[in-house]
KENULUM-790991 format. One record per atom (N, C-alpha, C, O, CB): x, y, z; residue in one letter; atom name; residue number from 1. Coordinates in Angstrom, 2 decimals. Glycine has a CB too. Example, Ala and Ser with C-alpha at 12.3 -4.5 7.8 and 13.67 -1.06 7.14 Angstrom:
<recs>
{{13.19 -5.69 7.80} "A" "N" 1}
{{12.30 -4.50 7.80} "A" "CA" 1}
{{13.20 -3.30 7.80} "A" "C" 1}
{{14.24 -3.32 8.46} "A" "O" 1}
{{11.31 -4.47 9.05} "A" "CB" 1}
{{12.85 -2.25 7.08} "S" "N" 2}
{{13.67 -1.06 7.14} "S" "CA" 2}
{{12.90 0.03 7.87} "S" "C" 2}
{{13.41 1.14 8.04} "S" "O" 2}
{{14.08 -0.60 5.72} "S" "CB" 2}
</recs>
This chain:
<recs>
{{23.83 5.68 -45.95} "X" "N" 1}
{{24.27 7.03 -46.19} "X" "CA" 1}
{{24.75 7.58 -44.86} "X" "C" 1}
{{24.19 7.23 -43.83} "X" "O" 1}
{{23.13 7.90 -46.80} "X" "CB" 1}
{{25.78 8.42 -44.85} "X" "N" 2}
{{26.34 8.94 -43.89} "X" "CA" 2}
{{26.95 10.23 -44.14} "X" "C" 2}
{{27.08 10.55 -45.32} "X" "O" 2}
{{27.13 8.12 -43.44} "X" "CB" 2}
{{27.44 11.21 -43.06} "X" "N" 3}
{{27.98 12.22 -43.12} "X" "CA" 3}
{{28.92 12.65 -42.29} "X" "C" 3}
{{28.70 12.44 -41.09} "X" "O" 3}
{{27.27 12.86 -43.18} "X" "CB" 3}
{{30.09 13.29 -42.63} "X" "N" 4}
{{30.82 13.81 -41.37} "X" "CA" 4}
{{31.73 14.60 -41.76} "X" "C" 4}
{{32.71 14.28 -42.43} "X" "O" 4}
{{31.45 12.84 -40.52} "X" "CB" 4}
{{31.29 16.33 -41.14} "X" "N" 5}
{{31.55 17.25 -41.64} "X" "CA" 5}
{{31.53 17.39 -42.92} "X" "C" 5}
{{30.41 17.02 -43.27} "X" "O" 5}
{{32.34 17.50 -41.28} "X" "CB" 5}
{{32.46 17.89 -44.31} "X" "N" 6}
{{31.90 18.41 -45.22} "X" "CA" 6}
{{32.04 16.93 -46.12} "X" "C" 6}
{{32.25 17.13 -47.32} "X" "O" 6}
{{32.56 19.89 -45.69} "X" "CB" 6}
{{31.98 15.84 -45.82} "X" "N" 7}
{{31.88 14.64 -46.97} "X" "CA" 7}
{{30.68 14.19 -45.95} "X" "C" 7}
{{30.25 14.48 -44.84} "X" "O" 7}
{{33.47 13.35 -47.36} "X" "CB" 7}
{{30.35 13.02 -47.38} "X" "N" 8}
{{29.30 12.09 -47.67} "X" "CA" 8}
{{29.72 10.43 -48.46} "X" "C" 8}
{{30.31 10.20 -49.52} "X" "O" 8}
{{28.32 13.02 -48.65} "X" "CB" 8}
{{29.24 9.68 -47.65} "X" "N" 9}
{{29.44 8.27 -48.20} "X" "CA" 9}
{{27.82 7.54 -48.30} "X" "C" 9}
{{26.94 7.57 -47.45} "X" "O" 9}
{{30.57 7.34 -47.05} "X" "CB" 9}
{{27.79 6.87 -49.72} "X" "N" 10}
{{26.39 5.93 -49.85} "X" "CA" 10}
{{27.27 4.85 -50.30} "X" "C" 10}
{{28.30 4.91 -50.96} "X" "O" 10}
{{24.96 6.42 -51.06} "X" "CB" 10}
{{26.33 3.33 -49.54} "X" "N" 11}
{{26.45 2.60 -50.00} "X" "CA" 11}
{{25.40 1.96 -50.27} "X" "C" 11}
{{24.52 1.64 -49.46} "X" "O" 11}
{{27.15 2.23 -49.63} "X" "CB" 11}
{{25.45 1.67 -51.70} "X" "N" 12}
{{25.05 0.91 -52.83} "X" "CA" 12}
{{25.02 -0.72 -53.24} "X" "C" 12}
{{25.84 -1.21 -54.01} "X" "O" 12}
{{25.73 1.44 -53.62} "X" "CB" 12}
{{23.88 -1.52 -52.55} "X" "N" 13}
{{23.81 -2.89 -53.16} "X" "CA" 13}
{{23.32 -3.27 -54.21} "X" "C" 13}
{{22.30 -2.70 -54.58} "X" "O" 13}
{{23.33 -3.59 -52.56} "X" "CB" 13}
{{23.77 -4.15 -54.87} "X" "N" 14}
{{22.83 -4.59 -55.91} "X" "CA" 14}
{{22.22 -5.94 -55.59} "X" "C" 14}
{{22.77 -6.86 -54.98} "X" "O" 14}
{{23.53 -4.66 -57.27} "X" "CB" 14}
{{20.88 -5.91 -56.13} "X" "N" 15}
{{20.08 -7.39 -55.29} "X" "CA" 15}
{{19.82 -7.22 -54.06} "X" "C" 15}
{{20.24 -8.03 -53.23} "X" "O" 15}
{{20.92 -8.77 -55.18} "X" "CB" 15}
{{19.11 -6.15 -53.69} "X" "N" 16}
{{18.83 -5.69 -52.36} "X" "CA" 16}
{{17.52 -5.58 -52.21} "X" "C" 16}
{{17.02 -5.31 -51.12} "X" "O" 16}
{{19.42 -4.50 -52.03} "X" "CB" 16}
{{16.66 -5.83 -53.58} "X" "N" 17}
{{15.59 -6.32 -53.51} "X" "CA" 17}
{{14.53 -4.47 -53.82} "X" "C" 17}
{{13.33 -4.37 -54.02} "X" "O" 17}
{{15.54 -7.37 -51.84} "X" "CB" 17}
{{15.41 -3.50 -53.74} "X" "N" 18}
{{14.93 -2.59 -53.42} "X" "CA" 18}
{{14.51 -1.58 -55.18} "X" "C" 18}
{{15.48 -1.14 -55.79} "X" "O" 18}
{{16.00 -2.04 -52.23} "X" "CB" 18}
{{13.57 -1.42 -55.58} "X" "N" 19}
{{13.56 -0.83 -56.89} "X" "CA" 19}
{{12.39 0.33 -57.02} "X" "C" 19}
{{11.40 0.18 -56.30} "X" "O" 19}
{{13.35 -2.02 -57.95} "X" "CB" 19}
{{12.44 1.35 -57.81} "X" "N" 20}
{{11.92 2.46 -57.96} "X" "CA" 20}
{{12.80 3.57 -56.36} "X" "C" 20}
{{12.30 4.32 -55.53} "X" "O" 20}
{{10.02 2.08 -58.02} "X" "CB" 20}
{{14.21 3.11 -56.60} "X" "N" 21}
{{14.47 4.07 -55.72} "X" "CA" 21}
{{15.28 5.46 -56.23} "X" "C" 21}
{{15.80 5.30 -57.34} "X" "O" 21}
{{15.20 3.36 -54.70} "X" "CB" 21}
{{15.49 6.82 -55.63} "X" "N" 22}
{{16.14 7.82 -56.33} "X" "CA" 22}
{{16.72 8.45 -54.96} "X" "C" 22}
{{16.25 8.10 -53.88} "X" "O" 22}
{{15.14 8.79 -57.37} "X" "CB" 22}
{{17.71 9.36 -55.06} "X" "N" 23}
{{18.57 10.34 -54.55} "X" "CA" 23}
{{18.07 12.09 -54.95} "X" "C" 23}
{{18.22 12.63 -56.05} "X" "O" 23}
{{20.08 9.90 -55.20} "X" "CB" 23}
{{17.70 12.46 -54.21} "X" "N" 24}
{{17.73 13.84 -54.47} "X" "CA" 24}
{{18.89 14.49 -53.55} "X" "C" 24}
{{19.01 14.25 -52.35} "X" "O" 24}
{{16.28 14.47 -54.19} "X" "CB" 24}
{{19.78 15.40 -54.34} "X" "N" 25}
{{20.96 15.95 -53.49} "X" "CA" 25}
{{21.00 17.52 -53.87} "X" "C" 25}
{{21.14 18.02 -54.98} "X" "O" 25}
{{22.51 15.14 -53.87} "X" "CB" 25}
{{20.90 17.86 -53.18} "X" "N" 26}
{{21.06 19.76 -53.53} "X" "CA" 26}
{{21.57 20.55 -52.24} "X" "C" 26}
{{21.39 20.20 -51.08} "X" "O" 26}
{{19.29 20.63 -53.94} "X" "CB" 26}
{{22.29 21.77 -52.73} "X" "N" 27}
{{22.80 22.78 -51.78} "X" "CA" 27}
{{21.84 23.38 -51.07} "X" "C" 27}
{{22.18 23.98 -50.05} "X" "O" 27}
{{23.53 23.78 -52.37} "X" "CB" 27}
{{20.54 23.34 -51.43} "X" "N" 28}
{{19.78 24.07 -50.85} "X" "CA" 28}
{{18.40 23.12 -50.25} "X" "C" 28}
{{18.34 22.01 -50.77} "X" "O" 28}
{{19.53 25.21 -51.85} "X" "CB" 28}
{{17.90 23.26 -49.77} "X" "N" 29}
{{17.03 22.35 -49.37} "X" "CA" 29}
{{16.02 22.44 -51.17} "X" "C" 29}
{{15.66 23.43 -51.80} "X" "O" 29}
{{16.15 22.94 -47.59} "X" "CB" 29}
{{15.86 20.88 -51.49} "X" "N" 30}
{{15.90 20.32 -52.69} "X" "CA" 30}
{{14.36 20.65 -52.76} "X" "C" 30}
{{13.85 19.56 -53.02} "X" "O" 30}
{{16.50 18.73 -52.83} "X" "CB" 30}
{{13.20 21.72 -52.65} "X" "N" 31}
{{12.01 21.10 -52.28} "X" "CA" 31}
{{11.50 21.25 -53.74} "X" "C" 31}
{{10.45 20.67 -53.46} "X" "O" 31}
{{11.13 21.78 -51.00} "X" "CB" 31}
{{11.35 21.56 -55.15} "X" "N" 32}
{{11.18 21.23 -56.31} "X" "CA" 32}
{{10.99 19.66 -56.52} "X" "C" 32}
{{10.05 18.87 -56.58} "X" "O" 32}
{{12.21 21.78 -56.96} "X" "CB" 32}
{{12.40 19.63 -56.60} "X" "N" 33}
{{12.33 17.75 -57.09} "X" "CA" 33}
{{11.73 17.13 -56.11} "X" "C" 33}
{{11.09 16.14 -56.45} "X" "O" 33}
{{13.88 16.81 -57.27} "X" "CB" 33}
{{11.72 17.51 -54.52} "X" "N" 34}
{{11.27 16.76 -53.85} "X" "CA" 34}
{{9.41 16.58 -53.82} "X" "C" 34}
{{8.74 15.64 -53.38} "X" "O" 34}
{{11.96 17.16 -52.73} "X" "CB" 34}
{{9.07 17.58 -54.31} "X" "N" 35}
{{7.48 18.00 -54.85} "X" "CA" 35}
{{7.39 17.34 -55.84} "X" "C" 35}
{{6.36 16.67 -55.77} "X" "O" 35}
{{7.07 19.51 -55.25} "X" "CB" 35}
{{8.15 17.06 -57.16} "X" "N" 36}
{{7.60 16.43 -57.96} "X" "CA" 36}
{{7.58 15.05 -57.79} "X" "C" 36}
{{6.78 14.37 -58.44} "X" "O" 36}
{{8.00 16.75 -58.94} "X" "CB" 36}
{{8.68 14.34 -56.67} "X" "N" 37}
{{8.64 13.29 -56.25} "X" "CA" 37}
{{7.63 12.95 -55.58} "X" "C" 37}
{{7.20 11.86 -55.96} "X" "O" 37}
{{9.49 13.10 -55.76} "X" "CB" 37}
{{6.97 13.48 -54.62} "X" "N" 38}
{{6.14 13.37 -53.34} "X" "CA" 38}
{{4.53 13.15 -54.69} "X" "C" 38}
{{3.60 12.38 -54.46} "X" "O" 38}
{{6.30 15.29 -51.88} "X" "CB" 38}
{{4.61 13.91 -55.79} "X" "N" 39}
{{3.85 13.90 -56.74} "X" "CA" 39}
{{3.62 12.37 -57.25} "X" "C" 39}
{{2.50 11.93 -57.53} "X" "O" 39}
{{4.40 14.81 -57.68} "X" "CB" 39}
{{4.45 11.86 -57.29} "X" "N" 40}
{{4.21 9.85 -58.05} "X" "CA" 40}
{{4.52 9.25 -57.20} "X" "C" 40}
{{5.27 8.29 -57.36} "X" "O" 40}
{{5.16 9.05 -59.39} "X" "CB" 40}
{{3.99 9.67 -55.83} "X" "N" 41}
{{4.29 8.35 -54.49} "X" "CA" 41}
{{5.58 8.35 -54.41} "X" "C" 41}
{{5.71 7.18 -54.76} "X" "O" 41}
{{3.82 6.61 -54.76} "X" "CB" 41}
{{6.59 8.69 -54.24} "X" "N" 42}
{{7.82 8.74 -53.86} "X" "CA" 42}
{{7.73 9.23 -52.55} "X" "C" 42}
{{7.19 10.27 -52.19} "X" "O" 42}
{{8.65 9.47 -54.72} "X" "CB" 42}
{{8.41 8.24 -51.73} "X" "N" 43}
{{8.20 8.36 -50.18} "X" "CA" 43}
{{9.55 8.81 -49.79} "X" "C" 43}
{{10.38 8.33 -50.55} "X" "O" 43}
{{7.73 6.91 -49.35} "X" "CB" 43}
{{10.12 9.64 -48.78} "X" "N" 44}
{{11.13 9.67 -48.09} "X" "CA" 44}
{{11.80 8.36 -47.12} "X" "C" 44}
{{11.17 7.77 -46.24} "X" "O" 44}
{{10.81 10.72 -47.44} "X" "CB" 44}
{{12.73 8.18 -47.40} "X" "N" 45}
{{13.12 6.76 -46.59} "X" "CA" 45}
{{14.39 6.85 -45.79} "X" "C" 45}
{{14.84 6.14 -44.89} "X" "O" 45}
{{13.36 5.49 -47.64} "X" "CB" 45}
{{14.87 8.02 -46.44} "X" "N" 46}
{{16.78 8.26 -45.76} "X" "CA" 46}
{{16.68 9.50 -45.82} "X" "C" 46}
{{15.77 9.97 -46.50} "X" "O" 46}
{{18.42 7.71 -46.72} "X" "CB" 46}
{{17.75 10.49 -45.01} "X" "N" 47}
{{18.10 11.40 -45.11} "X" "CA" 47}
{{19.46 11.82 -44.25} "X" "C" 47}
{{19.67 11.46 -43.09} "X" "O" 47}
{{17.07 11.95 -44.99} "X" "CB" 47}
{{20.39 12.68 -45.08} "X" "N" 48}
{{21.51 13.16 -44.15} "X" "CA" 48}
{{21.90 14.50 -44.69} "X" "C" 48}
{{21.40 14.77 -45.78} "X" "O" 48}
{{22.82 12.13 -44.09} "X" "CB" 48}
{{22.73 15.45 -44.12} "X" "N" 49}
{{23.14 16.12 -44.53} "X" "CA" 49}
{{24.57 16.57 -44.06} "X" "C" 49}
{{25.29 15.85 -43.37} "X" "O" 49}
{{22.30 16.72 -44.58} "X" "CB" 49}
{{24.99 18.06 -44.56} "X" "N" 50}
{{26.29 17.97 -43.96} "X" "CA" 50}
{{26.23 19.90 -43.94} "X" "C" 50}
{{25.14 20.45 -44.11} "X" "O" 50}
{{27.74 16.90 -45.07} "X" "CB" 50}
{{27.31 20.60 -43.77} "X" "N" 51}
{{26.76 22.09 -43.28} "X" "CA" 51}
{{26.35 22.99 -44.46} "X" "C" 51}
{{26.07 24.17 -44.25} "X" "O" 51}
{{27.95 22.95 -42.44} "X" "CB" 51}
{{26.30 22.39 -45.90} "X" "N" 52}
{{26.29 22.71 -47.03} "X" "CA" 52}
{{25.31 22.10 -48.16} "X" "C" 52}
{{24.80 22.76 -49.07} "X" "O" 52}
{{27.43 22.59 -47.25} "X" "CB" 52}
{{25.14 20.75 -47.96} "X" "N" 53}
{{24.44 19.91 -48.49} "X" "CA" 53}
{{23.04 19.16 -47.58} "X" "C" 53}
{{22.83 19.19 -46.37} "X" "O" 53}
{{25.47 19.04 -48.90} "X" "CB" 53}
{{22.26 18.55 -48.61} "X" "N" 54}
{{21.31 17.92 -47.62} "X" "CA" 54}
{{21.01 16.64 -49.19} "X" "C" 54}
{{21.00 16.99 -50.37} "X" "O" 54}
{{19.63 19.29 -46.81} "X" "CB" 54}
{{20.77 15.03 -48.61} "X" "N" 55}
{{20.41 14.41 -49.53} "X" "CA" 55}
{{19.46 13.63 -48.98} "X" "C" 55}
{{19.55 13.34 -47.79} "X" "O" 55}
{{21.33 13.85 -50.17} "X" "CB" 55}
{{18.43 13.19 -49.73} "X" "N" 56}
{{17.19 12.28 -49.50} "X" "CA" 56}
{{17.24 10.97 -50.46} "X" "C" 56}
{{17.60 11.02 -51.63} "X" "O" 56}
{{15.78 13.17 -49.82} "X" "CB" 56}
{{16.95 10.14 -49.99} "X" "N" 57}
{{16.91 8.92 -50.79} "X" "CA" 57}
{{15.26 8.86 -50.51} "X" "C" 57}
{{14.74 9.10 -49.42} "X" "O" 57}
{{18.00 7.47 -50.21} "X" "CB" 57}
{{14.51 8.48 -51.77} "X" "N" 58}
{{13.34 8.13 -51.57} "X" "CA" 58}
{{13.02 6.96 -52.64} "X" "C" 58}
{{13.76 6.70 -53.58} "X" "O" 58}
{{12.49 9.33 -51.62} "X" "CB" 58}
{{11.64 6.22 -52.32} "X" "N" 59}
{{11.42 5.21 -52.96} "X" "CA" 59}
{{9.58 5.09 -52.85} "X" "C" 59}
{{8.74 5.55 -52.06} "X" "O" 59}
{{12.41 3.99 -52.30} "X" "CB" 59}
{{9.53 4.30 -53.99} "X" "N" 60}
{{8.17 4.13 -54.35} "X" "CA" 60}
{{7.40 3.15 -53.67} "X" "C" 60}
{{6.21 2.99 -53.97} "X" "O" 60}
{{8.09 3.86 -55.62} "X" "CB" 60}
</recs>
């Protein structure tokens, strides 16, 4: 995941071995979903943002 200025690029493997993973993306700092995540072991693993957005990738 990356950022620069007002865009965003993810890249996406498949067979990366990696599963129970999710994206939370919101205009505002996401902390709802990110509470209900943090709720079933969902760990923070990535994060970027840009002057408008902020996204978290987390995984179990």
């Amino acid at each position: 995941m990356a950022t620069a200025r007002t865009r965003s690029a993810n890249v996406i493997s498949h067979g990366a071995g990696f599963s129970n993973q999710v994206v939370e993306l919101d205009l505002l700092y996401p902390s709802e979903g990110m509470h209900k995540r943090w709720d079933v072991e969902y760990r923070i693993t990535l994060t970027a943002a840009t002057s408008n957005q902020a996204a978290f990738v987390l995984r179990i």
